[in-house]
C-alpha positions as CSV (number, residue, x, y, z in Angstrom):
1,X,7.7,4.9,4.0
2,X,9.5,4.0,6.8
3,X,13.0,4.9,7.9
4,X,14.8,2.4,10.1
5,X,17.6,4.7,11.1
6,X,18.6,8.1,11.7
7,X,20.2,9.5,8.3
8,X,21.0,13.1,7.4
9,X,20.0,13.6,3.5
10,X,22.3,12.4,0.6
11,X,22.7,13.0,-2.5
12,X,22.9,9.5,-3.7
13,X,20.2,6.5,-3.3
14,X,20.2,2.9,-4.4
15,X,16.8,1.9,-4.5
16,X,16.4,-2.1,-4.4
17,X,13.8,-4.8,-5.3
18,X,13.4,-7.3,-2.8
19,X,11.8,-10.2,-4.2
20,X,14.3,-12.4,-6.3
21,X,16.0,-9.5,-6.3
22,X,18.1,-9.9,-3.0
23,X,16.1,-12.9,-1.9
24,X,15.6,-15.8,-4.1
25,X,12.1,-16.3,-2.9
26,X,8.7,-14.3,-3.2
27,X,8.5,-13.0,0.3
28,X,4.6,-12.3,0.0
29,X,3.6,-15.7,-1.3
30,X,6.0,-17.4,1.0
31,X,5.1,-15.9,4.1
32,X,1.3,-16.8,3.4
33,X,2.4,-20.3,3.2
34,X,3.9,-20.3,6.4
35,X,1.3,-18.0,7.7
36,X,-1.3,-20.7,6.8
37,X,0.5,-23.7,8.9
38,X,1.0,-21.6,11.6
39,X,-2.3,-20.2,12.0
40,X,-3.7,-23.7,10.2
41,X,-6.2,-21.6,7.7
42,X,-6.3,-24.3,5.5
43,X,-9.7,-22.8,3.7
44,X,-8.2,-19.3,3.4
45,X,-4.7,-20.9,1.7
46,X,-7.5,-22.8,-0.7
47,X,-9.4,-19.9,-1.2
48,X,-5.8,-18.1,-2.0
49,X,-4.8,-20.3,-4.3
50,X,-8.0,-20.8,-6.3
51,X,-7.8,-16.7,-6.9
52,X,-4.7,-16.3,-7.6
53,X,-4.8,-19.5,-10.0
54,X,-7.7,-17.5,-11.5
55,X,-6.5,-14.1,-11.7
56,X,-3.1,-15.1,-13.7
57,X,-5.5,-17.3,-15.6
58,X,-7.4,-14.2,-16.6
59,X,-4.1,-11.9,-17.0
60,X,-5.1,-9.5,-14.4
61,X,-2.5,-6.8,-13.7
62,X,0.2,-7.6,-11.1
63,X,-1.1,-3.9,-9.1
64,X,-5.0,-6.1,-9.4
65,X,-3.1,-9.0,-8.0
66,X,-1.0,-7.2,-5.2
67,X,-4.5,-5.5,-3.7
68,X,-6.2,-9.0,-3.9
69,X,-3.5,-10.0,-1.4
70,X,-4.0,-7.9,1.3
71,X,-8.2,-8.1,1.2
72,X,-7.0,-11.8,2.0
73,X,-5.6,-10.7,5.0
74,X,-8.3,-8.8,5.9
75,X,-9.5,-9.4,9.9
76,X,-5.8,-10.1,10.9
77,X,-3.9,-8.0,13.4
78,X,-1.1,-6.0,12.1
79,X,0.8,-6.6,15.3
80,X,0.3,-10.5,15.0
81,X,1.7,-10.0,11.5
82,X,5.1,-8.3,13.0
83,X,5.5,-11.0,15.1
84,X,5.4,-13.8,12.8
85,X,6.9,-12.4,10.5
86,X,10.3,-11.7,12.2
87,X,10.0,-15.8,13.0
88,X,9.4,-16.2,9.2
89,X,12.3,-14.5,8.1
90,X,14.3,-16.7,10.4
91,X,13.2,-19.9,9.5
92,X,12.7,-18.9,5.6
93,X,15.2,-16.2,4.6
94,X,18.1,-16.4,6.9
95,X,18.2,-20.2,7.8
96,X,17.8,-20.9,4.1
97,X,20.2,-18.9,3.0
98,X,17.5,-16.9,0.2
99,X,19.6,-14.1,-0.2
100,X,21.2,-13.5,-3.9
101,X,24.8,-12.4,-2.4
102,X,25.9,-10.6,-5.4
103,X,23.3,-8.2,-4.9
104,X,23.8,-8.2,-1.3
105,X,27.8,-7.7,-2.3
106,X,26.3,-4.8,-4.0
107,X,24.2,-3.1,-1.8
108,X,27.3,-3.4,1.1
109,X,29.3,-1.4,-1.6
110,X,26.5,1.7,-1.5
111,X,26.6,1.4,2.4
112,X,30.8,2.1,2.3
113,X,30.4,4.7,0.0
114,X,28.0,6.2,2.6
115,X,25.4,6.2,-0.4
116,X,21.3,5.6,1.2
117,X,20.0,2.1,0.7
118,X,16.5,2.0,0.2
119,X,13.8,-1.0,-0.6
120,X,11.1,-0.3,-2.9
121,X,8.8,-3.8,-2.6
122,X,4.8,-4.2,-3.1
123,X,5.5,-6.5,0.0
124,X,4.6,-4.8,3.6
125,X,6.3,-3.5,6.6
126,X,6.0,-7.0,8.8
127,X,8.0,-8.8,6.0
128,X,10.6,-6.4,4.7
129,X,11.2,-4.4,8.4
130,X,13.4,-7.6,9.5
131,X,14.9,-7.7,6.0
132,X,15.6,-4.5,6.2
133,X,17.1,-4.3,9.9
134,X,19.1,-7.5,8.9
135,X,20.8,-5.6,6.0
136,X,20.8,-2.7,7.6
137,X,18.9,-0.8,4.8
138,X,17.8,3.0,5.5
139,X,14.6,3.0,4.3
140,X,11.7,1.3,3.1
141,X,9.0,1.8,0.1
142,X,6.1,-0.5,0.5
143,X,2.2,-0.8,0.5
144,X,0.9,0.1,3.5
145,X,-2.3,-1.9,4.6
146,X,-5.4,0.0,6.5
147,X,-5.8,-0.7,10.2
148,X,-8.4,0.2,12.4
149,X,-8.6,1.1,15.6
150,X,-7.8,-2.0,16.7
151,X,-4.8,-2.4,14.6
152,X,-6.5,-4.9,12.6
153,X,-6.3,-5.2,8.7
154,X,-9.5,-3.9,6.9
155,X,-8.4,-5.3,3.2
156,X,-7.5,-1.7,1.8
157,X,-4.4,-0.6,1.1
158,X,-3.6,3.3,1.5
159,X,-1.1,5.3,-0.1
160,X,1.2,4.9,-3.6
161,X,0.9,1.2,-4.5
162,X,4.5,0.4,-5.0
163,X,4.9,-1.7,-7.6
164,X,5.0,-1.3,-11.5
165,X,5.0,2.1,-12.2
166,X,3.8,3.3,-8.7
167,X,7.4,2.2,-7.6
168,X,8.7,5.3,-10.1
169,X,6.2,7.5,-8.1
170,X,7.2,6.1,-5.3
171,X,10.9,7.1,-5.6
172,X,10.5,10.2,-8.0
173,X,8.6,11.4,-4.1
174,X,10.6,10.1,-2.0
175,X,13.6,11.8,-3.9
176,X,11.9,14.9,-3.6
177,X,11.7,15.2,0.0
178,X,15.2,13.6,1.0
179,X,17.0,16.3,-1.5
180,X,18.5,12.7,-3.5
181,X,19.7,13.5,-6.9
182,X,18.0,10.6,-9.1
183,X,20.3,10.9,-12.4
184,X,23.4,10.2,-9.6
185,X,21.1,6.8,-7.8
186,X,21.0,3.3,-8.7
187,X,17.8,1.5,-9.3
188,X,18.2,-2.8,-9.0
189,X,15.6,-5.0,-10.3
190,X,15.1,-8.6,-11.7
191,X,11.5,-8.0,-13.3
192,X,9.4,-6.8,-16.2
193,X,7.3,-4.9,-13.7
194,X,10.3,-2.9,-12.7
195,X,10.9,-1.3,-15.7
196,X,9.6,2.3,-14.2
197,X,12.1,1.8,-11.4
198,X,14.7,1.2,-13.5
199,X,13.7,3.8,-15.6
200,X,13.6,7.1,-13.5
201,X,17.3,6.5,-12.3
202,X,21.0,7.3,-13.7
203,X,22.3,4.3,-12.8
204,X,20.0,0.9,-13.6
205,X,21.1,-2.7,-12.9
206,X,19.2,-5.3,-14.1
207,X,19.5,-8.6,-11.8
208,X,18.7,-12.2,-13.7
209,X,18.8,-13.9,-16.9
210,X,15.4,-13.6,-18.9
211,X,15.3,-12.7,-22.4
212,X,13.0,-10.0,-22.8
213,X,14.7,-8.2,-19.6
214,X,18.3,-8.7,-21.3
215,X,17.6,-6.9,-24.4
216,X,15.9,-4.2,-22.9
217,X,19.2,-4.0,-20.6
218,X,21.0,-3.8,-23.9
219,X,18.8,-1.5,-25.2
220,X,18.7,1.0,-22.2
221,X,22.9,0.4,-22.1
222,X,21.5,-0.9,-18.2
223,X,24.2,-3.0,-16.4
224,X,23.3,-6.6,-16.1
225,X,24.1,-8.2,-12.8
């Protein structure tokens, strides 16, 4: 977790998705495509690719998927990843305009009401902090790579994996150490995977159009943004 400003506790939190749920794109896939031109690892974006292709191939879970991400990171430095990725989310979330405004709209309407704003992603700290700051978003739930000594990545991760139903576990924690009374909080999500989110908060707003997500909005009585 990491807080980006100084907050005394409230009783209300809106927990948020990022990823094509207030920005249109997948920030973690994205931001290796960019991070392969600009550090021109052509064989590590194959080598990316060709897994990837063959874990959704093989229907591996999305928490499988999410730790195979970061072992393909594995030997960078953290620091370098900061640094890039405030450039990325210039060039690829702000100058293209990737943000869905009505849950932007949204999230500005928990800030006037003084209610906390937090991000629950499986992205990481050098892609959502800027995000985050730019929004100006309280807090932040994410997977938190291992570093060494030398602040470089090792390829583990550490901590609650935030996403799928470690994002419940995630919040239900959080929650308990900020005194913030889930049956009164907002959950917003656009994806199958964020069902346990949605779930373990009063207030859930499902964000898109599929099918499968709409009836179990209409199921759940969720609101449907």
């Amino acid at each position: 977790m990491m807080q980006t400003k100084s907050n005394t506790n409230q009783a209300i939190a809106a927990f948020f998705d990022v990823d094509e749920t207030l920005i249109t794109i997948k920030s973690m896939f994205n931001f290796f495509e960019y991070l392969s031109e600009v550090k021109k690892l052509h064989d590590l974006k194959v080598q990316f690719d060709d897994a990837f292709k063959q874990a959704r191939a093989n229907n591996r879970p999305r928490e499988e998927l999410n730790s195979m991400y970061y072992q393909l990171l594995s030997g960078m430095s953290m620091d370098e990843l900061f640094s890039i990725g405030k450039i990325w989310f210039e060039q690829n979330v702000v100058n293209k305009n990737a943000f869905i405004q009505k849950t932007v709209d949204r999230l500005h309407q928990h800030q006037t009401r003084d209610e906390r704003t937090v991000f629950v992603s499986g992205s990481m700290l050098p892609l959502l902090k800027p995000i985050a700051e730019y929004l100006k978003v309280d807090d932040i739930l994410c997977v938190n790579p291992v570093v060494d000594q030398q602040r470089i990545l090792t390829g583990e991760i550490t901590g609650i994996q935030t996403i799928g139903a470690g994002k419940a576990t995630a919040i239900e924690k959080f929650a308990l150490e900020q005194g913030i009374d889930l049956s009164s909080s907002y959950g917003y999500g656009d994806d199958i995977s964020d069902l346990n989110m949605l779930s373990c908060v009063g207030h859930s707003v499902y964000v898109g159009d599929h099918p499968t997500m709409l009836q179990l909005a209409k199921q759940n009585n969720w609101q449907v943004l």
